[in-house]
DONU-575375 format. One record per residue: residue in one letter; x, y, z of N, C-alpha, C in turn. Coordinates in pm, whole numbers, plus 50000, padded with zeros to 5 digits. Each point is the difference from the previous one (the first is absolute). Layout:
N
   r    n.px    n.py    n.pz   ca.px   ca.py   ca.pz    c.px    c.py    c.pz
   A       X       Y       Z       X       Y       Z       X       Y       Z
...
***
This chain:
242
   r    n.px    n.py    n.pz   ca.px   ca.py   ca.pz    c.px    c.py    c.pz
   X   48301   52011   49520   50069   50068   49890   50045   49898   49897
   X   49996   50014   49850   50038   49930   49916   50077   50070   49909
   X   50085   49923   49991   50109   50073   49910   50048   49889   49855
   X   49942   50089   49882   50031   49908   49882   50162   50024   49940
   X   50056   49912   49947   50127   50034   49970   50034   49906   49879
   X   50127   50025   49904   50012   49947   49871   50176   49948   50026
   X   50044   50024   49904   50109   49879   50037   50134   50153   49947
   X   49915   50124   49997   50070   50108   49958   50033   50084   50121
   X   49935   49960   50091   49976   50070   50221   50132   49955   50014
   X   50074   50103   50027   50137   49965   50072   49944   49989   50123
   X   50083   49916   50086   49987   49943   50106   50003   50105   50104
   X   50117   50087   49938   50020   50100   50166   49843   50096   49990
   X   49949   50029   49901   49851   50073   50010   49922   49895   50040
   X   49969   49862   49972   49895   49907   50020   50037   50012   50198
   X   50150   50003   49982   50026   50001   50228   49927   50088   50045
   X   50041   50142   49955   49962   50113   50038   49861   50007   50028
   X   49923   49988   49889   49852   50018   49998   49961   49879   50153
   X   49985   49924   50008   50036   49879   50060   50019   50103   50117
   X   50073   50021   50068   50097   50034   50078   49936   50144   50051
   X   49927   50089   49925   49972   50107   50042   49854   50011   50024
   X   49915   49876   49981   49869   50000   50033   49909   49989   50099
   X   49920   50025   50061   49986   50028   50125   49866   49885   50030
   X   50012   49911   49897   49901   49892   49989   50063   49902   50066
   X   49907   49890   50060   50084   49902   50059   49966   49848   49927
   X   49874   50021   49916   50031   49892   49893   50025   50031   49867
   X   50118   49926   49889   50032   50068   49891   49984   49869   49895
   X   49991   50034   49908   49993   49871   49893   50054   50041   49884
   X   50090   49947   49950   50101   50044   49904   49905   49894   49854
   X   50024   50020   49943   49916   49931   49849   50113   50021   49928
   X   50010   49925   49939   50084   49989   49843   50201   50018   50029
   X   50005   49926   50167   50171   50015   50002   50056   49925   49884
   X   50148   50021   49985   50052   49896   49882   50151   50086   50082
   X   50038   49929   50035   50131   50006   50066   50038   50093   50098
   X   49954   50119   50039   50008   50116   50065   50064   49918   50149
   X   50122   50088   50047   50119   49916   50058   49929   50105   50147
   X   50045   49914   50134   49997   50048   50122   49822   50067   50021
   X   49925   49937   49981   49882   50022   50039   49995   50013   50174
   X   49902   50023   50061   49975   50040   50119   50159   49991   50096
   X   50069   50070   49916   50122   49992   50102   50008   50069   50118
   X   50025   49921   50106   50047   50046   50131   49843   50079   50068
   X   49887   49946   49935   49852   50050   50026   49976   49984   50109
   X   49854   50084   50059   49973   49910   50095   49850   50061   50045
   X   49888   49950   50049   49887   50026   50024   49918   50032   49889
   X   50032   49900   49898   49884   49986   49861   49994   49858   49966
   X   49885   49946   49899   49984   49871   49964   49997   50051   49832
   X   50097   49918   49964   50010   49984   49825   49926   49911   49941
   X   49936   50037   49906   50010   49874   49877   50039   50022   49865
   X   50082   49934   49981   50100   50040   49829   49935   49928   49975
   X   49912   49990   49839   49963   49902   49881   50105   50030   49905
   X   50088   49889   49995   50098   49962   49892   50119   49997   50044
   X   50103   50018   49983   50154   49948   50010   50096   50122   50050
   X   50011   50016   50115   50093   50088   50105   50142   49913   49968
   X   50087   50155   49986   50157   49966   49961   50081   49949   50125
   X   50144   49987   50015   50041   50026   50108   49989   50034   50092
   X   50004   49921   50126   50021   50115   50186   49881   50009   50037
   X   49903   49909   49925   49813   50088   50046   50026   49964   50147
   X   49967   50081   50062   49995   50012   50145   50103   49994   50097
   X   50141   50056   49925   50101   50048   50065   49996   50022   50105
   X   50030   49978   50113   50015   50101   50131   49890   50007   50041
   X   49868   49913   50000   49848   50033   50010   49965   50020   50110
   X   49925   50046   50051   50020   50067   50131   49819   49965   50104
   X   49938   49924   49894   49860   49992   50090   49894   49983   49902
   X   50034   50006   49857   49873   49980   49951   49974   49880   49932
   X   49877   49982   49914   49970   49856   49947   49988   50070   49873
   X   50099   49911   49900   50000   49984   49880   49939   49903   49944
   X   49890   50015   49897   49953   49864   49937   50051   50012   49855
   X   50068   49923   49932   50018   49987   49875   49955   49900   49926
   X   49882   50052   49913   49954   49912   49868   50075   49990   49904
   X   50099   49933   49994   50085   49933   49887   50122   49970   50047
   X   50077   50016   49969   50148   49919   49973   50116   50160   50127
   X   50089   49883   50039   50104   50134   50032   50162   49993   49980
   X   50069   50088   49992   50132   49975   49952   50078   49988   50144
   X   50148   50012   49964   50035   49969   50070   50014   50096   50158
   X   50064   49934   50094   50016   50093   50151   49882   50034   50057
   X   49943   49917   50013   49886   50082   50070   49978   49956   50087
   X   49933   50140   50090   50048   49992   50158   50098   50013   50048
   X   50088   50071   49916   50152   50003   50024   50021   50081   50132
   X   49988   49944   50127   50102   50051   50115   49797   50056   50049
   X   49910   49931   49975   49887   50051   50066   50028   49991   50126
   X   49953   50097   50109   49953   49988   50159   49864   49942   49991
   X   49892   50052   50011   49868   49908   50015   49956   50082   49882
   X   49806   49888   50008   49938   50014   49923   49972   49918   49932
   X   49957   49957   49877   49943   49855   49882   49983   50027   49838
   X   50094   49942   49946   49989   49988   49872   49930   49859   49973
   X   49897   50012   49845   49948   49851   50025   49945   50088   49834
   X   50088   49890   49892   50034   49949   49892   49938   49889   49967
   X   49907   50042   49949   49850   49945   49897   50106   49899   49851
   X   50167   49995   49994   50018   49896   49879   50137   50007   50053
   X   50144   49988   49949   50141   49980   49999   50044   50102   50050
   X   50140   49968   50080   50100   50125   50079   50149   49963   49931
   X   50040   50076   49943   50128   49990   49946   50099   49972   50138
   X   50133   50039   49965   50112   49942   50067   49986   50107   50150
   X   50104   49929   50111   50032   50067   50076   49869   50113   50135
   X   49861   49893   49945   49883   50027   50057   50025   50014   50209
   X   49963   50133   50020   50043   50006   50144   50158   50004   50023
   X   50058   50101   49944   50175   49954   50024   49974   50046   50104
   X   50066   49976   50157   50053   50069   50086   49861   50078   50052
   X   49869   49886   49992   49937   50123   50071   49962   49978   50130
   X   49933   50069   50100   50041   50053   50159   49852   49939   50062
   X   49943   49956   49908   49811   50062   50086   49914   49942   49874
   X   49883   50012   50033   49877   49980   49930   49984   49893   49894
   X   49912   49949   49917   50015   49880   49918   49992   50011   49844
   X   50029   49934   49910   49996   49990   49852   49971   49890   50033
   X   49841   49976   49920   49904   49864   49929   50026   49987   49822
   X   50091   49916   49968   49961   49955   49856   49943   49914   49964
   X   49907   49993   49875   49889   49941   50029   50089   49881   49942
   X   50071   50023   49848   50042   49921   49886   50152   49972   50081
   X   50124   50015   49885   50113   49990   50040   50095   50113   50030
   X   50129   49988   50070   50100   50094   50003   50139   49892   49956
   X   50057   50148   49961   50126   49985   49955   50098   49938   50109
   X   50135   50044   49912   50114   49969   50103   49998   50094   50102
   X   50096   49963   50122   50063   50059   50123   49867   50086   50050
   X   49890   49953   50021   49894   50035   50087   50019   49965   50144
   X   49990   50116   50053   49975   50008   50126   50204   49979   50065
   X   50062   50091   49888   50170   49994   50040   49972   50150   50119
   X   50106   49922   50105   50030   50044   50113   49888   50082   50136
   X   49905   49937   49935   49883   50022   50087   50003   50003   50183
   X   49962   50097   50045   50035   49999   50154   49847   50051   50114
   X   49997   49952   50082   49923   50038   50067   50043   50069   50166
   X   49952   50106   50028   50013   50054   50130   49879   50016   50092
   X   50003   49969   50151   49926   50053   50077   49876   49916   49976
   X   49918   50079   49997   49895   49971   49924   49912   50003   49861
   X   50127   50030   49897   49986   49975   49881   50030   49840   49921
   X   49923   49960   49943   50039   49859   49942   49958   50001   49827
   X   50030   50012   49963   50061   50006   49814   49934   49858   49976
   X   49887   50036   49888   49971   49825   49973   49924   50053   49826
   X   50092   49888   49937   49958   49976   49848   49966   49858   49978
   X   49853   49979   49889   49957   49925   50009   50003   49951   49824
   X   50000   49927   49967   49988   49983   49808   49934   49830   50018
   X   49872   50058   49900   49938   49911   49973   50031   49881   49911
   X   50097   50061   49933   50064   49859   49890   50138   49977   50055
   X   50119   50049   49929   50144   49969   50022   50075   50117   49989
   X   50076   49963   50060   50177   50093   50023   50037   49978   49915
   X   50110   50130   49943   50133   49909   49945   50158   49968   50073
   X   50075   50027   49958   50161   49944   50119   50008   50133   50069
   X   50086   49960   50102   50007   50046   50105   49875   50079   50099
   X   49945   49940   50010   49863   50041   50062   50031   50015   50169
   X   49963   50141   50054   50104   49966   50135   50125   50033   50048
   X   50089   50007   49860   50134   50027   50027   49983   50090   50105
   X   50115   49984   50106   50033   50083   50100   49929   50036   50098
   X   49868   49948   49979   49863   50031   50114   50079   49998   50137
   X   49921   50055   50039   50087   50088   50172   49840   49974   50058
   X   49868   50004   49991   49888   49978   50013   49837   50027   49953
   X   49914   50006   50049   49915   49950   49903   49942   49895   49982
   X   49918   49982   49921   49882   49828   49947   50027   50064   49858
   X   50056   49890   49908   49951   49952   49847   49916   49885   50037
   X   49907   50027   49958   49875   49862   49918   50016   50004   49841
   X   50025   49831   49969   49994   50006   49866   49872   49934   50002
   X   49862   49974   49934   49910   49895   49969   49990   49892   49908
   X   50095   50017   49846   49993   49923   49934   49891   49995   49901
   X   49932   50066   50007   49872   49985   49902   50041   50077   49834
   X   50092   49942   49963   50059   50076   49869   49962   49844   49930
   X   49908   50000   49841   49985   49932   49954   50121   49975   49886
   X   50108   50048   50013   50117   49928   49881   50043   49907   50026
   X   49969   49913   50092   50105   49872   50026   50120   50055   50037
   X   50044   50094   50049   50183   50052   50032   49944   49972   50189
   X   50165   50007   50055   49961   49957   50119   50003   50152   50045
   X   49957   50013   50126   49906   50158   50068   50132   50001   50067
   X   50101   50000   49948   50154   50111   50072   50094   49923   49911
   X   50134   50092   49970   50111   49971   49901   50093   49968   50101
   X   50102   50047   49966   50143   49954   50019   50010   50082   50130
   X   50104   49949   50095   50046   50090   50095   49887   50103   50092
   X   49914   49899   50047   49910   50085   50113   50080   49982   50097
   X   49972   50132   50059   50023   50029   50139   50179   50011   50039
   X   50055   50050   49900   50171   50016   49964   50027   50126   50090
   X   50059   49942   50183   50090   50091   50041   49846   50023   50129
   X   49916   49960   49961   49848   49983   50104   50105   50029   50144
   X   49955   50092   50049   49996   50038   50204   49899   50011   50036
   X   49897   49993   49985   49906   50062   50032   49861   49956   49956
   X   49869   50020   50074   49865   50020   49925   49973   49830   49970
   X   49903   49942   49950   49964   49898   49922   49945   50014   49884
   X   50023   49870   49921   49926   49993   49863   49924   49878   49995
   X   49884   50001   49981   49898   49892   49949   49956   49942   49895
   X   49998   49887   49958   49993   49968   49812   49912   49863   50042
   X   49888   50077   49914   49860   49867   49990   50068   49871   49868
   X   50060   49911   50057   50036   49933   49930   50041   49847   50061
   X   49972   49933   49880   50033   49815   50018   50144   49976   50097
   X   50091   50048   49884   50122   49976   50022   50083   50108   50018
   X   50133   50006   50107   50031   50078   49987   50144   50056   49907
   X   50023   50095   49958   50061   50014   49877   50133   49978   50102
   X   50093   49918   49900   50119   49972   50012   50131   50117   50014
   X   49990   50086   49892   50130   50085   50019   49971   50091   50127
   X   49941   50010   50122   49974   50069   50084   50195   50033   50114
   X   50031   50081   49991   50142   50039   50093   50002   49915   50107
   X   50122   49988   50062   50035   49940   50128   49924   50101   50089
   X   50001   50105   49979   49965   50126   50101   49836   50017   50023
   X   49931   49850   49972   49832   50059   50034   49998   49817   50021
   X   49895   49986   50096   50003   49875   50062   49826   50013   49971
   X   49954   49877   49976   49796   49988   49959   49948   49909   50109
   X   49883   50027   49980   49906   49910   50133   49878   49999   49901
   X   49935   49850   50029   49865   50044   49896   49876   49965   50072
   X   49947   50092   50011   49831   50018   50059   49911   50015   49952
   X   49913   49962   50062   49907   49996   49963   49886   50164   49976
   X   49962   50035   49878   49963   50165   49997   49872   50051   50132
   X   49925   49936   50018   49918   50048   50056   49977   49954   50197
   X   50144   49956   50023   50102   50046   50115   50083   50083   50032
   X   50024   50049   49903   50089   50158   50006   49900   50114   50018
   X   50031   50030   50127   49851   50127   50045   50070   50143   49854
   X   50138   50003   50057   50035   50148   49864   49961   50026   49858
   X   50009   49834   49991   49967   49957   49836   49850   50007   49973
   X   49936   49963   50071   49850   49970   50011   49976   50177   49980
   X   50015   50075   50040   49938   50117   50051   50070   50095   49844
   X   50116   50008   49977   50092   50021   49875   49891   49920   49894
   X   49990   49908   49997   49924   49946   49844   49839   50021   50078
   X   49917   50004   50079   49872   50030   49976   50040   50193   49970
   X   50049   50031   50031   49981   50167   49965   50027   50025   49892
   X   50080   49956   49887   50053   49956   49878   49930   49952   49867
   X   49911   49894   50074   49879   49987   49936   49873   50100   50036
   X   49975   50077   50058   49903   50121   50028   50048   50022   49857
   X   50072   50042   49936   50042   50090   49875   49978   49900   49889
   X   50026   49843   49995   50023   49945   49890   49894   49890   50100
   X   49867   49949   49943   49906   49962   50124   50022   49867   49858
   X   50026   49996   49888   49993   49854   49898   50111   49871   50070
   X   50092   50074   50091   50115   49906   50024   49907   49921   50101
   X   49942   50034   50160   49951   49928   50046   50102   49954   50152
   X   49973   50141   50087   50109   49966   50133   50016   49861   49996
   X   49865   49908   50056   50000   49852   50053   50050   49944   49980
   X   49972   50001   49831   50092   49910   49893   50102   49970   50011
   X   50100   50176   49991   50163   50014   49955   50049   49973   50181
   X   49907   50014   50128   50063   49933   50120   50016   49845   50020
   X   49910   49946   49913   49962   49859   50001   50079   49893   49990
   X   50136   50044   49972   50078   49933   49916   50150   50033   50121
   X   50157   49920   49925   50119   50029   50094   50082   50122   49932
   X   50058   50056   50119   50115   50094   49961   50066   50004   50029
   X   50139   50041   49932   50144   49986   50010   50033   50073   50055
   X   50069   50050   50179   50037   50129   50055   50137   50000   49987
   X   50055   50103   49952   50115   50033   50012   50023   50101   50070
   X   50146   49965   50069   50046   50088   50083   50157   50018   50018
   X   50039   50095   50079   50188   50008   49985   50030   49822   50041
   X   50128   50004   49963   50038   49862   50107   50079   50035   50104
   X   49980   49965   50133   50015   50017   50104   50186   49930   50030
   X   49969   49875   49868   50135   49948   50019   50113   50068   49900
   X   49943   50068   49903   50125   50062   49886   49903   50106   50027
   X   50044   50092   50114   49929   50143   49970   50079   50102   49877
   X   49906   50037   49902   50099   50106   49933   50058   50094   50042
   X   49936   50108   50121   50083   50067   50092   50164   49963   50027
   X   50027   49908   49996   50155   49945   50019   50071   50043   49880
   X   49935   50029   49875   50122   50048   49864   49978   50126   50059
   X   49926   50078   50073   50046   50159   49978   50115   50025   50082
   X   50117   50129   50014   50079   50055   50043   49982   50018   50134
   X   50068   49905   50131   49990   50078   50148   50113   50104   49966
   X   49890   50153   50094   50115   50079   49985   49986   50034   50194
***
C-alpha cells in the first residue's frame, strides 16, 4: 500500500489511514512533519520517504520502520520491540524510556537520547548513531546498549556534556580516541577493544546490514569506551529509602 501525502494531511487522518489498513507493508511518500506515526503498531513494516514529526514509533509494538530522511524529536518514545532505522538525523530525546527493540541512526542525534532507558527479562533496548550525541546522552539509563560510532564529519567530538548523568543501569559505547572529560562520578569506563565485545560485534554487524558504506570490520577494528554505573558512587544511593 502507498500512501501519498502533502504537508496539508493532518496527522490524526495520515494515523488513521495507517492504522486501519489491512496491509502489512505501507509506504508513506511526501511526510513533512506528521506527529506519532506508527504509534503503538504492530505486525507491519514502514517506509516513510521524508521527515516524520514527533513520537514516530511511540509505544511500537513489533514493527520495522524505515525512514528516508531526517526525524524529529522522541522517537521511539517508550518502544517495546521492533526497529526503527533512520536513513539521516534524529532530533532530541531519541528512544526516551524505551522497553525493547532497536533505533539505528545512520547520521546524528540530539540531546538526552536514550534518557531513562530500561530493559526487562528478555527485552534489551539498544540505540545506535552513526555520528554523535548531544548532552546528556544516557541520562538516567536503568538499561540497555547506546553505541555511539563517531563517523560524523564536523570535527565536534561524538558526545556533549554530561553523558550518562544519574546512569544505573545498561551500558554506553563511544568509538573514540579519547575519552570525553565531563563524564559524572556516577559511570566508571573500561576501554576495549571493538571486535572483543561479542554484544557489540553482533549490534554493529546488524546495523551495518542497513547502512553496508560504514563497514562492520572497520568500525570493530578500532577501541571503545564502555561505560557503565559505578559500582563505587552508585547513583541508586541519591534516591529515597522508604
Amino acid at each position: 500500500m502507498v500512501i501519498n501525502v502533502d504537508e496539508n494531511v493532518h496527522f490524526m487522518a495520515l494515523n488513521a489511514q495507517v492504522r486501519d489498513s489491512s496491509e502489512s507493508d505501507i509506504t508513506i511518500n511526501g511526510c513533512i512533519g506528521q506527529r506519532y506515526i506508527c504509534n503503538g503498531l504492530s505486525g507491519k513494516r514502514m517506509v516513510i520517504n521524508g521527515t516524520p514529526g514527533n513520537a514516530l514509533g511511540a509505544y511500537l509494538n513489533g514493527c520495522e520502520v524505515i525512514v528516508h530522511g531526517n526525524a524529529q524529536d522522541a522517537t521511539g518514545d517508550t518502544m517495546n520491540s521492533g526497529k526503527i532505522v533512520i536513513y539521516g538525523n534524529a532530533g532530541d530525546a531519541t528512544g526516551y524510556a524505551m522497553r525493547g527493540g532497536r533505533i539505528y541512526v545512520k547520521g546524528n542525534t540530539g540531546y538526552r537520547a536514550g534518557i531513562h532507558m530500561k530493559a526487562y527479562m528478555d527485552f534489551k533496548p539498544v540505540i545506535v548513531v552513526g555520528g554523535r550525541a548531544g548532552s546528556f546522552l544516557g541520562e538516567y539509563q536503568a538499561g540497555g546498549i547506546i553505541v555511539v560510532l563517531g563517523q560524523n564529519n564536523d570535527g565536534e567530538p561524538i558526545i556533549n556534556n554530561f553523558c550518562g548523568t544519574g546512569m544505573h543501569g545498561g551500558k554506553i559505547y563511544l568509538r573514540c580516541e579519547k575519552l570525553p572529560k565531563s563524564l559524572p562520578k556516577q559511570v566508571s569506563s573500561e576501554r576495549k577493544w571493538g571486535g572483543d565485545i561479542p554484544e557489540l560485534v553482533e549490534i554493529v554487524k546488524d546495523y551495518c546490514n542497513y547502512f553496508p558504506e560504514y563497514n562492520a570490520e572497520r568500525l570493530l577494528n578500532a577501541y571503545f569506551y564502555e561505560l557503565v554505573p559505578n559500582s563505587e558512587n552508585p547513583y541508586k544511593q541519591m534516591y529515597t529509602n522508604n
